[in-house]
C-alpha positions as CSV (number, residue, x, y, z in Angstrom):
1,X,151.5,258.8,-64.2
2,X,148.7,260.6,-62.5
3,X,148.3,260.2,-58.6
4,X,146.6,262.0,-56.0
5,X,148.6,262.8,-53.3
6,X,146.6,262.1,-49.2
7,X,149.5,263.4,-47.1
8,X,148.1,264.4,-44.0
9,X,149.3,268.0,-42.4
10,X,148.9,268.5,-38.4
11,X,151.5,270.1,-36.2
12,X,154.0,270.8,-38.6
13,X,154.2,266.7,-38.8
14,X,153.8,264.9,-42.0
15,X,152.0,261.6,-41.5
16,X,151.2,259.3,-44.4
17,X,147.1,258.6,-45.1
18,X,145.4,256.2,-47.7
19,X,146.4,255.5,-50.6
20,X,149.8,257.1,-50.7
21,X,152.9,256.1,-52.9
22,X,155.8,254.7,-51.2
23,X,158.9,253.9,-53.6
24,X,161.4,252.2,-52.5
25,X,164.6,252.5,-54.4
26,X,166.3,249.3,-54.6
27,X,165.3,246.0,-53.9
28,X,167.9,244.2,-52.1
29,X,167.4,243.2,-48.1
30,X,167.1,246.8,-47.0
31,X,164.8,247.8,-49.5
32,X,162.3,244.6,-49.1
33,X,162.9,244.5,-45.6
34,X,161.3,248.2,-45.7
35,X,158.5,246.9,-47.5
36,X,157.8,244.5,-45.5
37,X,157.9,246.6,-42.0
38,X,155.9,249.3,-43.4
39,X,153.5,246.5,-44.4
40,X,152.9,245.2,-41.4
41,X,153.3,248.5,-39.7
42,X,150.6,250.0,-41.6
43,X,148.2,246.5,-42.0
44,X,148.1,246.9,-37.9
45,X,146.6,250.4,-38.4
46,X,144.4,249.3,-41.2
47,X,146.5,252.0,-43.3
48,X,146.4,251.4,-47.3
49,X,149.6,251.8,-48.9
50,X,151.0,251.5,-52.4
51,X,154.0,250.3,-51.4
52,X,156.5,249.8,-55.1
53,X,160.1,248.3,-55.1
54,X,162.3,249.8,-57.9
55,X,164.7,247.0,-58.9
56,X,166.4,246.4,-62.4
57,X,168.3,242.9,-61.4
58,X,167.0,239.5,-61.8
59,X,168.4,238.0,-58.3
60,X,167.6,234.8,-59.9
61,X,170.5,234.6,-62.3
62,X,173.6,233.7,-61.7
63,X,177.0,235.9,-61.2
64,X,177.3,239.5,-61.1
65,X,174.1,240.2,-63.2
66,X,171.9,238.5,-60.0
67,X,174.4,239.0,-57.5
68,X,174.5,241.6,-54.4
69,X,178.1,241.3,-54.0
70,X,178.3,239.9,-50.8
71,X,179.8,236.8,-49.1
72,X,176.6,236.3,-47.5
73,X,176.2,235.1,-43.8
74,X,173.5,235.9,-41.9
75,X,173.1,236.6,-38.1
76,X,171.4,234.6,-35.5
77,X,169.9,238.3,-34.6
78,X,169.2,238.9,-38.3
79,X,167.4,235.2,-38.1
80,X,165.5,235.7,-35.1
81,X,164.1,239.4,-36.4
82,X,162.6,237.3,-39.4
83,X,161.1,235.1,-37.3
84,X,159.4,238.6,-36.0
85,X,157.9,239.0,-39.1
86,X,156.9,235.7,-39.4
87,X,159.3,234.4,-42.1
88,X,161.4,231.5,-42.5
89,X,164.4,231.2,-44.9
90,X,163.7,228.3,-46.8
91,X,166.0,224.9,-47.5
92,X,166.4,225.6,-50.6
93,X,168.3,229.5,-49.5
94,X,170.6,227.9,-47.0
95,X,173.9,226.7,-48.5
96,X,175.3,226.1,-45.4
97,X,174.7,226.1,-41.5
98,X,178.0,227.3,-39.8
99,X,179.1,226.1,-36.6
100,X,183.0,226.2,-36.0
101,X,185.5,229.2,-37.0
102,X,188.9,227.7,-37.4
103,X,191.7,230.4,-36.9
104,X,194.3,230.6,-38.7
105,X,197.4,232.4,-37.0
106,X,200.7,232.5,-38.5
107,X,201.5,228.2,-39.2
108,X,199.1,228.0,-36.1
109,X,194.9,226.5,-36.4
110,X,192.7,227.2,-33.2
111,X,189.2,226.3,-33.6
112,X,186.4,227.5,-32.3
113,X,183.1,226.2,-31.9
114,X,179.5,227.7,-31.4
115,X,178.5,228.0,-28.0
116,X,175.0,228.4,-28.4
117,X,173.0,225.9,-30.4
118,X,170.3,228.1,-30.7
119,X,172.0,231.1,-32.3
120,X,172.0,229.5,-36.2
121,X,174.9,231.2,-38.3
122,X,174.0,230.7,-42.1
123,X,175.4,231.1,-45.1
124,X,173.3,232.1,-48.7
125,X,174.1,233.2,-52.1
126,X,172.4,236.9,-52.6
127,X,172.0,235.8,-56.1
128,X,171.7,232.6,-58.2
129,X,175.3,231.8,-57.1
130,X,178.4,231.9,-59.0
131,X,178.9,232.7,-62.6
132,X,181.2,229.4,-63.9
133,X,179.7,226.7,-61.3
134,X,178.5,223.2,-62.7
135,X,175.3,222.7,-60.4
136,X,171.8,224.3,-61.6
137,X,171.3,228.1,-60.4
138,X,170.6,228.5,-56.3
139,X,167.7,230.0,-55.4
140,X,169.0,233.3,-53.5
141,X,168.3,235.0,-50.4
142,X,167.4,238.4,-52.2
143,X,165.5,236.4,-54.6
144,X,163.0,235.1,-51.5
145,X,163.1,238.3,-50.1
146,X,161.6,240.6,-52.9
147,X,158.8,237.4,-53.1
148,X,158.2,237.6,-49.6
149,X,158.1,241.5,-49.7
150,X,155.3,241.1,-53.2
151,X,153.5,238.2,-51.3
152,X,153.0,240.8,-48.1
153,X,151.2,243.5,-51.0
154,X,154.6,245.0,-52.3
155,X,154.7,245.5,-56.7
156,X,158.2,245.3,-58.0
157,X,158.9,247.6,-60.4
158,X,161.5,246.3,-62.8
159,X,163.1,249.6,-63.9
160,X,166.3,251.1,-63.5
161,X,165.9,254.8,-61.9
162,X,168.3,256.9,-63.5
163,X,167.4,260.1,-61.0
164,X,165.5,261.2,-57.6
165,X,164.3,264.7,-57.5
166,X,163.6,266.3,-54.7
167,X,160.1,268.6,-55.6
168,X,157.5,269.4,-53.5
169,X,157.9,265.5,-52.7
170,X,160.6,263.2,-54.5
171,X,160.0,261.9,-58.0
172,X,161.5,258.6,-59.0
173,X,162.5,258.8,-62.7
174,X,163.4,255.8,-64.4
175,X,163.6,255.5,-68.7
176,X,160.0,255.0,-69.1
177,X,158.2,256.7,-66.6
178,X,157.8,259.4,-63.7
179,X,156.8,258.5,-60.1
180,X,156.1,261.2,-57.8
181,X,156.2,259.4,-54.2
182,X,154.7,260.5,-50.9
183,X,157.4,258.6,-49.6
184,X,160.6,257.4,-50.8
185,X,162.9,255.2,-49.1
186,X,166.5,255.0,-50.2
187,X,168.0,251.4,-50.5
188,X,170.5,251.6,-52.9
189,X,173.8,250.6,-50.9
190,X,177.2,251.7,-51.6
191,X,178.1,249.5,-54.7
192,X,176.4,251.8,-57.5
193,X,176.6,256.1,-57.7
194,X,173.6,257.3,-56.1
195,X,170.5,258.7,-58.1
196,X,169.9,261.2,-55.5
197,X,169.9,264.9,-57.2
198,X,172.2,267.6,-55.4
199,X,168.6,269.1,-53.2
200,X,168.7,265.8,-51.2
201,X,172.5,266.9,-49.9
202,X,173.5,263.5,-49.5
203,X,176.6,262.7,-49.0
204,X,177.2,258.6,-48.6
205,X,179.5,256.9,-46.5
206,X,183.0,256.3,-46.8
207,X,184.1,252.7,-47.8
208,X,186.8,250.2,-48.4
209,X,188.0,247.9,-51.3
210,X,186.5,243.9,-50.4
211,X,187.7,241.3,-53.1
212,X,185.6,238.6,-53.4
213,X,185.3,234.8,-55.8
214,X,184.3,231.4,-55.8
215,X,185.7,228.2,-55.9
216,X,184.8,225.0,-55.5
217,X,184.8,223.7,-51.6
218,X,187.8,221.5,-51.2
219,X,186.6,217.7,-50.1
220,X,188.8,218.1,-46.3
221,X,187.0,220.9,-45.1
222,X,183.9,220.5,-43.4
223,X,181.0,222.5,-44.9
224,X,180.0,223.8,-41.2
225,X,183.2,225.2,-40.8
226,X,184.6,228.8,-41.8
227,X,188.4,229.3,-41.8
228,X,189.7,232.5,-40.9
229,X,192.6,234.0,-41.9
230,X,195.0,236.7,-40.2
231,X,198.4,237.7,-41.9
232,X,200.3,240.4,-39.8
233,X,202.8,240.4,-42.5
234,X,200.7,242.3,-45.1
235,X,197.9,245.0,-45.1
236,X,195.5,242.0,-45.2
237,X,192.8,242.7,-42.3
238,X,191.0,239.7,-42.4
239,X,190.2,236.9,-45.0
240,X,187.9,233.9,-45.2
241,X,186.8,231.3,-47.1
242,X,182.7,230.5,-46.6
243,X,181.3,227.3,-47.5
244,X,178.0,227.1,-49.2
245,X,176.9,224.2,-50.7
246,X,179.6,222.4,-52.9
247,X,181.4,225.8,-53.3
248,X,183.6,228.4,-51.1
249,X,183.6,231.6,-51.1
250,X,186.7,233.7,-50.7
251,X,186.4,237.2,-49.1
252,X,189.4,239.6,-48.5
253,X,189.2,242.6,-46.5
254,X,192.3,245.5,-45.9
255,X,193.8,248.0,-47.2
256,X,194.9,248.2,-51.2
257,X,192.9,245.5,-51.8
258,X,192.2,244.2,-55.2
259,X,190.9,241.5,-56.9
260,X,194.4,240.0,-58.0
261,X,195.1,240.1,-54.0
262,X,193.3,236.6,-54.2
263,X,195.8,235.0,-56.5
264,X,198.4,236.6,-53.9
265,X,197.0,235.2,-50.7
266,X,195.8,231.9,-51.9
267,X,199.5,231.7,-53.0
268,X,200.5,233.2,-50.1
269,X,198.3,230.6,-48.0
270,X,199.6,227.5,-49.7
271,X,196.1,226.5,-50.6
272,X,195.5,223.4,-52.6
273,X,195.8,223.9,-56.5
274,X,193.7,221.3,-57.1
275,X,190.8,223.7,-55.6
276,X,192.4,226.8,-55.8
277,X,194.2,227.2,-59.5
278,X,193.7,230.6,-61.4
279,X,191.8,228.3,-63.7
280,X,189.1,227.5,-61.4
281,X,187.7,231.2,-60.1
282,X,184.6,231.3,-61.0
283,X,183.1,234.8,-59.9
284,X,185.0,237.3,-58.9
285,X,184.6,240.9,-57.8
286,X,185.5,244.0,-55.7
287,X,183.1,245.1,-53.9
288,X,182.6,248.0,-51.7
289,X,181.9,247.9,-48.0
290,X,181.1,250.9,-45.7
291,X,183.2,251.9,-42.6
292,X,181.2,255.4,-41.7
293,X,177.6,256.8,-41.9
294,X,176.0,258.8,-44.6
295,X,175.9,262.4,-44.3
296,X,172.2,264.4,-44.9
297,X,170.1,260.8,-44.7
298,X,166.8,262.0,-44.2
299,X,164.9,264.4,-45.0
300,X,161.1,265.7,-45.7
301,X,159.3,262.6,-47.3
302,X,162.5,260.7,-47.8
303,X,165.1,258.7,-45.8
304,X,168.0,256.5,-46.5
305,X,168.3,253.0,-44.8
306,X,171.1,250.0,-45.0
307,X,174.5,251.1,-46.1
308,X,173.3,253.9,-47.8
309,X,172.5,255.1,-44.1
310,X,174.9,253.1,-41.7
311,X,175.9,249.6,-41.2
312,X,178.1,247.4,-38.6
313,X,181.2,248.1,-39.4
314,X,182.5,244.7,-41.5
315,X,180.5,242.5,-40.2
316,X,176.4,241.6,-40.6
317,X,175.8,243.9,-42.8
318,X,172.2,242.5,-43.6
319,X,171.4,242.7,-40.1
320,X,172.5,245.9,-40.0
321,X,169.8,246.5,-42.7
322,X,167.3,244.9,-41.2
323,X,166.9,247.3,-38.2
324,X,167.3,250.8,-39.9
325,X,164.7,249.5,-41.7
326,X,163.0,248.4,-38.7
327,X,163.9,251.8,-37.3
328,X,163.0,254.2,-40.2
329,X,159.6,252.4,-40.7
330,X,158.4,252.4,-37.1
331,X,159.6,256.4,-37.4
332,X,157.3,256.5,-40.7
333,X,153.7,254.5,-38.8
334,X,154.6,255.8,-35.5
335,X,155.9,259.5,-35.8
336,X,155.3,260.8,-39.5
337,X,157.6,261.5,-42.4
338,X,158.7,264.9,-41.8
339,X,162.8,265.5,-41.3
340,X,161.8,266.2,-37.7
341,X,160.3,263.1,-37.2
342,X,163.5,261.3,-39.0
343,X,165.8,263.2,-36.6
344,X,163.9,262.6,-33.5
345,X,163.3,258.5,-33.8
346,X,165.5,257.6,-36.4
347,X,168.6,259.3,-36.5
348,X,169.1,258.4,-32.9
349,X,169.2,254.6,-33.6
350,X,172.0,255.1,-36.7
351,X,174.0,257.0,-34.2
352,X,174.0,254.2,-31.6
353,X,175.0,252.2,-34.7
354,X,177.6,254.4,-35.4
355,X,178.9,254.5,-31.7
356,X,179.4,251.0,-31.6
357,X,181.9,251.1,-34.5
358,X,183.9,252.7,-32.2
359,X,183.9,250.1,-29.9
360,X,184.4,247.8,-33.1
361,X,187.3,250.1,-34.6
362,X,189.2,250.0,-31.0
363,X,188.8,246.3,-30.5
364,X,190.4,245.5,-34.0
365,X,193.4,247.9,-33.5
366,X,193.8,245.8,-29.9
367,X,193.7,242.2,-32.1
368,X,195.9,243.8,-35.0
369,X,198.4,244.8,-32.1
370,X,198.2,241.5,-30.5
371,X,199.1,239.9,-33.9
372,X,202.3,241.7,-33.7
373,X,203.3,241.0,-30.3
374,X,204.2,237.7,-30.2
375,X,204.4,237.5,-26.8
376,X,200.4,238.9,-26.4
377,X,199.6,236.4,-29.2
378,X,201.0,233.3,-27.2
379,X,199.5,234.9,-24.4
380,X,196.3,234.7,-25.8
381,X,196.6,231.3,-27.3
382,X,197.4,229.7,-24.1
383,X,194.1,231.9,-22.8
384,X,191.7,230.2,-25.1
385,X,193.2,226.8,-25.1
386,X,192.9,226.9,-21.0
387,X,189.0,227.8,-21.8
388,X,188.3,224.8,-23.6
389,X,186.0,222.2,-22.1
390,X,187.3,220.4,-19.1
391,X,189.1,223.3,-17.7
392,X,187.8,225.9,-15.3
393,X,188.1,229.1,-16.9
394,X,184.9,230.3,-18.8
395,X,185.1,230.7,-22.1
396,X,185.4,234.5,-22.8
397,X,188.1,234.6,-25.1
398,X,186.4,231.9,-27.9
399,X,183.7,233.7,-27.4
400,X,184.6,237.5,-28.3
401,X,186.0,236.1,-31.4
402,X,183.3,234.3,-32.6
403,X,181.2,237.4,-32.0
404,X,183.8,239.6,-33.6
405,X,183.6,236.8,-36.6
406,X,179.9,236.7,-37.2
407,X,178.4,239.7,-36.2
408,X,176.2,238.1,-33.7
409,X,177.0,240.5,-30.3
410,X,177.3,244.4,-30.8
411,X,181.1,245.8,-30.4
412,X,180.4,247.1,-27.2
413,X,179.2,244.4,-25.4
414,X,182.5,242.5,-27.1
415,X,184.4,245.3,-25.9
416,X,183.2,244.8,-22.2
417,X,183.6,241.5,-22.1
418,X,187.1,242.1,-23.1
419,X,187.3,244.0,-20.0
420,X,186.0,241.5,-18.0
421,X,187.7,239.8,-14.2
422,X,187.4,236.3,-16.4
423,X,189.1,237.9,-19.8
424,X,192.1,239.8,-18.1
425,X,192.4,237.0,-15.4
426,X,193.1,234.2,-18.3
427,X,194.8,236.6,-20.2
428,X,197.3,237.2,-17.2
429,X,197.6,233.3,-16.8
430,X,198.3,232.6,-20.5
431,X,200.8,235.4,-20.4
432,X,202.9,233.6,-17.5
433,X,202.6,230.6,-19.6
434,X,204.3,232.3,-22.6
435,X,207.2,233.1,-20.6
């Protein structure tokens, strides 16, 4: 397919002009949400842009054929950026809006509530939600996404791209055709090999085994509540089960995990058959998640965003997407396209990403050795029970769980709160209590 290329040269910095390509490869929330910051980057500049989205999958069918493989919550933060953009997630998207986290600990439940009204947790199916359920198809987050992206001036382009060359610019090849791209943005996750040819020298980020189904949401459990799981007798990190809409999903995360380890832990958990029978999964999977940062993501004319770039570690995910996309397309209007630019304005906000995994990584190996102290643990209990409403001591505890739970405050500010007078003072109290 012919196309005239109007890159414009100045100062050894590549800045896009009129007319020029942009593909996007892969259509899930990174890759729309870079559509749609570009296009409202470059409508502000009154910049002309053919902007396309490569994306085989229907999100509109049901299971793993329209599915992202994700247990799908979304972020007050990740809510309040699409706000910035001047979207908002339809009814018909929500499944279910989650207020309280109940804890499971050993035979022990402590719940915890959502302390701000105003920061909405959500739940969504990416796709057209789960492969054996009874009720007509959902309509998905992804689904509204790649809409909203067309609606904004985006053309989805329903091929698979088998390959990405790296020529004097990058060429998208898919079966049918060749697309040689001023710009190309690369959205393809961690959850499929990478097209990217061996000139990009990309190297994409390490990851972990999640397991993932569905079952149907059991009539005691509320359908704003999600229940947490923590086991410190197996390699089990951290389980829950999500409502949305009449069904639950199950996520697992640790090490070894497969997807027999949810037969194992609803076993384990002693979770109703009625609900929870090998006979009633209905969509299971493994997929992967990423715990480090792409290696060689960005380049001249191209640049890797979402998980194939970096994400929070575990947790919001799609927010995580969000702003790199955020990032690398105010880097593209504002700066140019040239691996300069990339490693001036953009590679600089997936390293403070990166940073605050730390924080994340040591705050998880503080709770995982709390889990095993029982003394810390009752300690702890007695710290967020003497938080609760009524008593004097501010809630600090609740709430650097709930943010390690949803994603909603970075790692570091977590961490410092951890750190806090209030945190250690309670702490102390609940540990003379244990005693």
């Amino acid at each position: 397919m012919p196309h005239t290329l109007g890159i414009c040269t100045y100062a050894m910095t590549l800045h896009l002009a009129d007319g020029d390509r942009v593909c996007i490869v892969g259509g899930g929330p990174a890759g729309c949400f870079a559509a749609l910051h570009l296009l409202r980057l470059a409508g502000q500049r009154d910049l002309k842009l053919e902007v396309l989205i490569f994306e085989p999958r229907d999100f509109s069918l049901r299971g793993p054929g329209g599915c992202n493989r994700c247990a799908g919550i979304l972020s007050s933060r990740l809510i309040r950026g699409l706000a910035g953009l001047g979207l908002t997630i339809p009814d018909e998207v929500v499944q279910s809006e989650l207020k309280t986290y109940a804890i499971h600990l050993d035979e022990e439940v402590l719940t915890i509530h959502q302390s701000d009204p105003d920061r909405q947790i959500l739940s969504v199916y990416r796709g057209g939600g789960p492969r054996s359920g009874d009720k007509p198809p959902s309509f998905g987050f992804d689904n509204w996404l790649i809409e909203s992206a067309c609606l904004q001036g985006a053309i989805h382009v329903p091929e698979r791209v088998r390959t990405i060359t790296n020529e004097e610019r990058p060429v998208v090849h898919t079966r049918e055709n060749r697309y040689e791209a001023d710009l190309m943005v690369f959205a393809c996750g961690v959850n499929s090999s990478s097209p990217l040819s061996s000139d990009f020298s990309y190297e994409p980020p390490e990851t972990v085994i999640m397991a993932q189904d569905e079952f149907l949401l059991p009539d005691d459990v509320p359908i704003d509540q999600v229940s947490a799981y923590f086991d410190k007798t197996s390699d089990m990190l951290f389980a829950a089960m999500i409502p949305k809409g009449q069904y639950a999903n199950v996520s697992l995360l640790g090490e070894e995990i497969r997807l027999d380890s949810i037969r194992e832990f609803v076993a384990k958990q002693n979770l109703p058959k009625a609900y929870f029978s090998e006979e009633r999964r209905l969509c299971g999977c493994t997929p992967k998640s990423a715990i480090g940062a792409a290696k060689g993501y960005y380049g001249s004319r191209w640049v890797a965003i979402g998980d194939a770039a970096v994400t929070r570690l575990y947790k919001d995910g799609i927010g995580s997407a969000f702003y790199t996309a955020e990032a690398a397309m105010q880097t593209v209007i504002t700066h140019g396209i040239s691996e300069r630019a990339f490693k001036q304005n953009y590679a600089p906000y997936c390293n403070r990403i990166r940073n605050d995994n730390r924080y994340g990584q040591l705050l998880i190996k503080l709770w995982q050795r709390m889990l095993h102290s029982p003394h810390l643990l009752r300690a702890w209990l007695n710290a967020v029970n003497m938080e609760r409403p009524g008593n004097p001591a501010q809630p600090v505890h609740a709430r650097i769980l709930w943010g390690m739970l949803t994603g909603d405050d970075s790692y570091r500010t977590l961490f410092w709160h951890s750190c806090s007078p209030n945190a250690l003072g309670n702490l102390l109290r609940g540990l003379k209590r244990s005693f």
